[in-house]
N, C-alpha and C positions, 0 to 999 in steps of 0.2 A: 313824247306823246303820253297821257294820262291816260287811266280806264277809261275817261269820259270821251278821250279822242279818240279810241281804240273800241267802245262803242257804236258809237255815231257811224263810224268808217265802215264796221261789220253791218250795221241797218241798211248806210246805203247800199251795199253793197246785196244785199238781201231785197232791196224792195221796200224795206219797211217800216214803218212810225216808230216811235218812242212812246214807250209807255212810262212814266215815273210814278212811285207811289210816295208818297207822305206818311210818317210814322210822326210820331212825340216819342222822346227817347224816353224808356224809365214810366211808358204810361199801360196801366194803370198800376202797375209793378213792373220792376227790375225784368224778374225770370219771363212771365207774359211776353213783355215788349222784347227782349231778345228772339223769343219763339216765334213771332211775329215776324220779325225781322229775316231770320234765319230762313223762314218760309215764302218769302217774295220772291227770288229767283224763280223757284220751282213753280209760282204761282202765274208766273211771266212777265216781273216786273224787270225793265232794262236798267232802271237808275233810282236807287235808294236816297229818298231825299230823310234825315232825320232830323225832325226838327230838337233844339236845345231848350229846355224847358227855362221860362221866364216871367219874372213878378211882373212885367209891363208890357205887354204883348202887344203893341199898339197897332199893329196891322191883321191882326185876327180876329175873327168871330168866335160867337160864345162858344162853340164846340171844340176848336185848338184852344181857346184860352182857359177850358176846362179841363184838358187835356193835362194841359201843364202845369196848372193848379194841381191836379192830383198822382201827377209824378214828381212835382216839389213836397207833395204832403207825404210821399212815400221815401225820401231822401234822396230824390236825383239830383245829380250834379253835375257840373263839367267831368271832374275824373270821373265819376263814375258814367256817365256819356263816350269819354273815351274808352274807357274797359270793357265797353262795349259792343266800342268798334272792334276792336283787339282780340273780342272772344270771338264774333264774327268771323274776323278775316281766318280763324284759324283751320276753317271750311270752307271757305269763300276766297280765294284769291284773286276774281274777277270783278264780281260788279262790282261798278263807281257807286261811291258814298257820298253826297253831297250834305253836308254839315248846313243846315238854316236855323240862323236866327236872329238875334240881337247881338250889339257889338260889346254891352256890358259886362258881360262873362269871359267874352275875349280877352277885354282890356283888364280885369280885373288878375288875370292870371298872369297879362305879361303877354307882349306879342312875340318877343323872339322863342319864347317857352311854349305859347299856345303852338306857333307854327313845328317845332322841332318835335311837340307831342301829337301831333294831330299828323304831320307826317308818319312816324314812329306805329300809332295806331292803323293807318291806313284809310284815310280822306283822302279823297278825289278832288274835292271842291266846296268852294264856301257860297251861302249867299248871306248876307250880312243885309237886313231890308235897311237900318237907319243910318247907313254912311253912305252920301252922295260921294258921285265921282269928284267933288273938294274936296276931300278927304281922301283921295286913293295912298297919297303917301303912309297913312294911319296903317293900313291893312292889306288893301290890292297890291299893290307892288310888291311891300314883301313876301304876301302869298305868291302870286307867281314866282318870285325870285326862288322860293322854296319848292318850286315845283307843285302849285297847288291852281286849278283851275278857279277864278273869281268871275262869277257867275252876276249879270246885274239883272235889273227888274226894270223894263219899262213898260207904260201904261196909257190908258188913254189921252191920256193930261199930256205927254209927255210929246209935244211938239215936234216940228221938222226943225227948229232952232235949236231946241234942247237935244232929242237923239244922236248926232253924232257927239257929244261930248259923252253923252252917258253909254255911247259902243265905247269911247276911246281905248279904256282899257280890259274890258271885256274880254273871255275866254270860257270855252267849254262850249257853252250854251246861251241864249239869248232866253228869260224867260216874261213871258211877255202876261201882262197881270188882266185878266179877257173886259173886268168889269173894275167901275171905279168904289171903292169902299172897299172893306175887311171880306177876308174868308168866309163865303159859307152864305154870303148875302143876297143873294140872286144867280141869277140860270146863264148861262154863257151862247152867243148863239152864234151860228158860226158864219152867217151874213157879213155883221160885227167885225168880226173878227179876223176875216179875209183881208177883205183890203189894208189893215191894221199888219197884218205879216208880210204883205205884200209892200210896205212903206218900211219896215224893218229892215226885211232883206233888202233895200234899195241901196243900205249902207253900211251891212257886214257881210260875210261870207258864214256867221255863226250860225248854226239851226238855230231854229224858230218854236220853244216849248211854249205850249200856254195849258196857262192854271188860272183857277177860281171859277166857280160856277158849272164844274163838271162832276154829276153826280150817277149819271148809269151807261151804261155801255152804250146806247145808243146816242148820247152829246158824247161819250169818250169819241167815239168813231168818225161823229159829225166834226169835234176840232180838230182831231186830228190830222183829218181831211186836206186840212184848208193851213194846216204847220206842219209842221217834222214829229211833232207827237204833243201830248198833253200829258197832263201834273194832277192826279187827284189826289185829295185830302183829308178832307173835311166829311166825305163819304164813308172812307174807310176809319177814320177816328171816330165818327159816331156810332159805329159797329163796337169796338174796342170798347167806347167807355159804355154802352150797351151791356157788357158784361156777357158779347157772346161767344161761346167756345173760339180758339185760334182755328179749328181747321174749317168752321162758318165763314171768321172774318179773311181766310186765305181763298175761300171755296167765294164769294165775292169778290175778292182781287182778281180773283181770275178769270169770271168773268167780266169785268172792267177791260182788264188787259186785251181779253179777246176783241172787245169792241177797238179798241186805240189799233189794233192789229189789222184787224178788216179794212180799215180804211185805206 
């Protein structure tokens, strides 16, 4: 069982939704973005999602993609992405870290090396947006095999034909993408989005997270409603690159959280 299973289990078990938040690792500096980080538990977030900062973020809006623009101009990296889980866990030995990004930084390091480091730092889970489940041999498999939860994305596009292939090898969490486009591009509603979880769950036993389009406590609470919890982002990153003190951009997480919570 993973933090991410061991999670989930203490929610149900409590009644309660999932809250995830969204960081850019390395944004708008190193020290910042650790503070930040270091400060979501407390703030009530359940599952730390950190995104990998990347020159081609094809599935982002302009606020993650400026995000990572100016944690690549500050010198973030993969190592230094893991050094940062690492300095984390050194106070945190519970919450799941879900590691999102691109599979370029992965492969470029090497997979049996990314996994063995990314284990070693302490990752929970991966979502990797540009490798379909064609490709599970590339990445999925041997994250699981390593003991690492691989987390997939399905979306509105994403048919009754296609969805069981893209559960097949899924684990953790099911994160379900609320609208069709990039981060940050529209309002998520939870009409929508119902029956969409409600056709998910028809063909795994994984929670049901959705993200994209959830910007205040009051849509936190509405998704959450209607899944197992929701994923803000783009909310909280635009706080961040705003330039507003960490205990602003935590004192807003927290009320986010509180919404995803009430539901």
């Amino acid at each position: 069982m993973t933090r991410i299973d061991a999670k989930f289990a203490d929610l149900r078990a409590a009644g309660k939704k999932a809250f995830v938040a969204y960081i850019m690792a390395g944004d708008p500096d190193a020290e910042t973005s650790l503070a930040v980080m270091k400060g979501l538990p407390g703030a009530g977030v359940d599952i730390i999602e950190l995104g990998m900062p990347f020159t081609d973020p094809m599935a982002d809006g302009p606020t993650i993609q400026l995000a990572g623009q100016r944690a690549l101009e500050g010198g973030q990296t993969l190592q230094r992405t893991l050094d940062m889980i690492t300095e984390f866990r050194k106070t945190d030995a519970t919450t799941p870290i879900v590691l999102m990004g691109y599979y370029n930084p992965i492969y470029n390091r090497g997979i049996a090396a990314f996994l063995q480091d990314a284990r070693a730092a302490g990752i929970d889970g991966l979502i990797v947006v540009d490798l379909p489940p064609e490709e599970d041999e590339e990445l999925c498999l041997p994250a699981q095999a390593a003991g690492l939860n691989f987390i997939r994305l399905a979306t509105p596009t994403t048919d009754d034909k296609r969805l069981p292939k893209v559960m097949q090898n899924t684990s953790g969490f099911v994160y379900y993408v609320s609208i069709t486009g990039i981060t940050g591009a529209a309002a998520a509603q939870a009409s929508d989005v119902a029956p969409e979880v409600a056709r998910i769950k028809a063909v795994t036993d994984l929670p049901v997270i959705v993200g994209f389009g959830i910007t205040t406590p009051e849509s936190a609470r509405a998704i959450a409603g209607v899944a197992d919890g929701c994923v803000i982002g783009s909310a909280i990153v635009k706080q961040i690159g705003e330039g507003k003190p960490v205990a602003e951009v935590l004192a807003g997480v927290a009320a986010l959280a509180e919404g995803a919570h009430s539901a």
